[in-house]
N, CA, C and O of each residue as an XYZ file, in Angstrom:
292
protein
N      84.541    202.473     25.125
C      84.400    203.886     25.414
C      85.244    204.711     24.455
O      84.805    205.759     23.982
N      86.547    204.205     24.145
C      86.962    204.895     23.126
C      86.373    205.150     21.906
O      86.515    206.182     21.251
N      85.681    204.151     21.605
C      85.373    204.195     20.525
C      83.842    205.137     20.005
O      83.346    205.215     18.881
N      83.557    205.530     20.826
C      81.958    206.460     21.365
C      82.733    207.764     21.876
O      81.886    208.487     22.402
N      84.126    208.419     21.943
C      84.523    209.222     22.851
C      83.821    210.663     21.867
O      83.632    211.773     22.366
N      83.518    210.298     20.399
C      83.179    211.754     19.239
C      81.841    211.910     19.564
O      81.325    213.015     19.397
N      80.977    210.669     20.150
C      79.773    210.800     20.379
C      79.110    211.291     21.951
O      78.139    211.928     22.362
N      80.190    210.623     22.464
C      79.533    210.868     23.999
C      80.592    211.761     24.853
O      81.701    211.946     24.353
N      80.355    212.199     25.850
C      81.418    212.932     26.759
C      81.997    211.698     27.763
O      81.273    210.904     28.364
N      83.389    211.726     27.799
C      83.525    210.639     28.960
C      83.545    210.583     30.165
O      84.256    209.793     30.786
N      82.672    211.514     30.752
C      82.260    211.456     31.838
C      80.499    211.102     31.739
O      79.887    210.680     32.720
N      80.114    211.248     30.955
C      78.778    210.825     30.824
C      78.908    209.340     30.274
O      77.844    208.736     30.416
N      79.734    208.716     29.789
C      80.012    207.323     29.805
C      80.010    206.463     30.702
O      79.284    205.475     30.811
N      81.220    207.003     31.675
C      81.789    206.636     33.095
C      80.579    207.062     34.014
O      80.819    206.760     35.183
N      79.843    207.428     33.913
C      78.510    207.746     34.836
C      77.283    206.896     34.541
O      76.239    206.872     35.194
N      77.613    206.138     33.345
C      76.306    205.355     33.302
C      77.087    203.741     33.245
O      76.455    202.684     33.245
N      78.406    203.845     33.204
C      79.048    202.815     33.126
C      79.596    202.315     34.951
O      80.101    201.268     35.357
N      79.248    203.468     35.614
C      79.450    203.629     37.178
C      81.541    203.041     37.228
O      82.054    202.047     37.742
N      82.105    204.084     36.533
C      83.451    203.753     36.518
C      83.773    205.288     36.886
O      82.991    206.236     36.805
N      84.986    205.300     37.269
C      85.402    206.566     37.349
C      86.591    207.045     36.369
O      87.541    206.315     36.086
N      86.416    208.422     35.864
C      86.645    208.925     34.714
C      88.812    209.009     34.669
O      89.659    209.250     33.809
N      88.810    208.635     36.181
C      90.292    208.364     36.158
C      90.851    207.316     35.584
O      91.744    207.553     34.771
N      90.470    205.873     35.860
C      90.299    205.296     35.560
C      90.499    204.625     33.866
O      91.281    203.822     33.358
N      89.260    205.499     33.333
C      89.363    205.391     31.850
C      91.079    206.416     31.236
O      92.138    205.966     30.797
N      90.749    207.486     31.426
C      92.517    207.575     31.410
C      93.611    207.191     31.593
O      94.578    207.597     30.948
N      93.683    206.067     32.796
C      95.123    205.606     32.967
C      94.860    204.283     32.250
O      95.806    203.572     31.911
N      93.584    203.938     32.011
C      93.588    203.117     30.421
C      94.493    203.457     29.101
O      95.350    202.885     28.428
N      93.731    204.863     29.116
C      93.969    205.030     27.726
C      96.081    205.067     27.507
O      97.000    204.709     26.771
N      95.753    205.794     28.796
C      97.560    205.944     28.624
C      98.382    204.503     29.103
O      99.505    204.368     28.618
N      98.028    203.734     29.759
C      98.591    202.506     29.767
C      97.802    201.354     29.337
O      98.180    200.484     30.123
N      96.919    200.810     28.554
C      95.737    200.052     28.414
C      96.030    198.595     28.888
O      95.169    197.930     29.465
N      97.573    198.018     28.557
C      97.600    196.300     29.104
C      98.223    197.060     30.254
O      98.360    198.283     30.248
N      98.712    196.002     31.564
C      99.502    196.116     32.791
C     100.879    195.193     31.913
O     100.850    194.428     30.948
N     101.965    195.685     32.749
C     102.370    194.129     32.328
C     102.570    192.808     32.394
O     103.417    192.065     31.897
N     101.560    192.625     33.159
C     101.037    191.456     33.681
C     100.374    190.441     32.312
O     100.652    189.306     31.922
N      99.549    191.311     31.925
C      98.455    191.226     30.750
C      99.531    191.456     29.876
O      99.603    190.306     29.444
N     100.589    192.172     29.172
C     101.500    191.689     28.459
C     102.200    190.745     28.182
O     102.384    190.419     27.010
N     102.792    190.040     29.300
C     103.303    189.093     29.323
C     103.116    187.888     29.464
O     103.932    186.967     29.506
N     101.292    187.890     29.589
C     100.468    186.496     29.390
C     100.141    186.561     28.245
O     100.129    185.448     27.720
N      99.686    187.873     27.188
C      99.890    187.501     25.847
C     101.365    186.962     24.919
O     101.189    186.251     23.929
N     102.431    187.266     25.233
C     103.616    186.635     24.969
C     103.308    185.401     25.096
O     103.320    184.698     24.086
N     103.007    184.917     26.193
C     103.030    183.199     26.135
C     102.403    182.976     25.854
O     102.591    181.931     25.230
N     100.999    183.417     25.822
C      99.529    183.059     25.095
C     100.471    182.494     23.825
O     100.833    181.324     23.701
N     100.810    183.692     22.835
C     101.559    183.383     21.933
C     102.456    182.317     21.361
O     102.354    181.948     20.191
N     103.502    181.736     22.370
C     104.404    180.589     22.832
C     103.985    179.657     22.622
O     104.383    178.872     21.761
N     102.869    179.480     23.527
C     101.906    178.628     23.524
C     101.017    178.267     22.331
O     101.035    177.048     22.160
N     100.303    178.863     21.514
C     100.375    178.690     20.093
C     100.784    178.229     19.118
O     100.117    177.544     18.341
N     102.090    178.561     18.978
C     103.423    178.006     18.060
C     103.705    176.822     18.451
O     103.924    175.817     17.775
N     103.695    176.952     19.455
C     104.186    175.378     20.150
C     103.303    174.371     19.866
O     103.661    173.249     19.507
N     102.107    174.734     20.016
C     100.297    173.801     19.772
C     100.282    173.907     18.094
O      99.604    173.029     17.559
N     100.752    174.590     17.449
C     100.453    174.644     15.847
C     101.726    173.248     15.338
O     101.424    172.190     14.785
N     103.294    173.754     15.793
C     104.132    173.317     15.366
C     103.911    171.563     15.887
O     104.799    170.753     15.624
N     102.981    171.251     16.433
C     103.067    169.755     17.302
C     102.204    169.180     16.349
O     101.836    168.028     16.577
N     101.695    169.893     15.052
C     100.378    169.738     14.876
C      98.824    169.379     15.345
O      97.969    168.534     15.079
N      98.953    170.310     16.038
C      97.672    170.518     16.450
C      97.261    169.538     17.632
O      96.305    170.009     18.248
N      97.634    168.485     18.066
C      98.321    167.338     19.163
C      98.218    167.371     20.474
O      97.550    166.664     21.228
N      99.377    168.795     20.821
C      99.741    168.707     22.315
C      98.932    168.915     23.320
O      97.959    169.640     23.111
N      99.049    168.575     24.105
C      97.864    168.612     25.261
C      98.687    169.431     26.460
O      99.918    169.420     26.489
N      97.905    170.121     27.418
C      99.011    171.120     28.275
C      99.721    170.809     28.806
O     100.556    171.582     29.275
N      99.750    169.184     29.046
C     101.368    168.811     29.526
C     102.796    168.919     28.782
O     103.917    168.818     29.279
N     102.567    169.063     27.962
C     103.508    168.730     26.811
C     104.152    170.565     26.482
O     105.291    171.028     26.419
N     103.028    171.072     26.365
C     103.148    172.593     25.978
C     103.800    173.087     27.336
O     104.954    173.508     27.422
N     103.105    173.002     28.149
C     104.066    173.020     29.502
C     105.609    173.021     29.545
O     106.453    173.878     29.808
N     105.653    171.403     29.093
C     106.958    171.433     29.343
C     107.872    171.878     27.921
O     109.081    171.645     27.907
N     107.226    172.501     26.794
C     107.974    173.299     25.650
C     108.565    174.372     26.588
O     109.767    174.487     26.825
N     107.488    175.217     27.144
C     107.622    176.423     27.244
C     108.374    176.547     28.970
O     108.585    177.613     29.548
N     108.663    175.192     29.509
C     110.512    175.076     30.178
C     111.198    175.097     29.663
O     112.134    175.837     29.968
N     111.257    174.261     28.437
C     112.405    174.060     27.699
C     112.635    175.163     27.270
O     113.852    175.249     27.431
N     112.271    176.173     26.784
C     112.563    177.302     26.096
C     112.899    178.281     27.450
O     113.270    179.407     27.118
N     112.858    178.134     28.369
C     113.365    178.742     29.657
C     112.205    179.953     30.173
O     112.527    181.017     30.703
N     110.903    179.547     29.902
C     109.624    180.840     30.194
C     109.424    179.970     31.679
O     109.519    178.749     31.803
N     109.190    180.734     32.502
C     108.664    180.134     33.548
C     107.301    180.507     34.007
O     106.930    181.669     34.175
N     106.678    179.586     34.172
C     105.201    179.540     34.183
C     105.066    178.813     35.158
O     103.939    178.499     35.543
């Protein structure tokens, strides 16, 4: 929707998208929660950890990296 906001009105978005136009605002002004922040962090973690093992670890292992490093999951 942002990206259509020069083309379309966002309420005529949110009306065919059946969302409400509040909604898309407290998007725009907060877009992740930090919920969704802080699963990309480890998303992340998790990565490094799977790259640095070369390519290897299986989620037990990554698991227990990302204790060792003190993330609790």
């Amino acid at each position: 929707m942002a990206e259509h906001r020069g083309q379309f009105s966002v309420r005529a978005m949110c009306r065919c998208l059946r969302i409400q136009p509040s909604c898309f605002y407290a998007w725009v002004k907060s877009p992740l929660s930090k919920r969704a922040q802080e699963d990309a962090r480890q998303t992340e973690l998790l990565k490094e950890a799977w790259v640095e093992s070369g390519k290897v670890y299986g989620h037990r292992k990554l698991h227990d990296d990302l204790l060792e490093q003190g993330e609790s999951v």
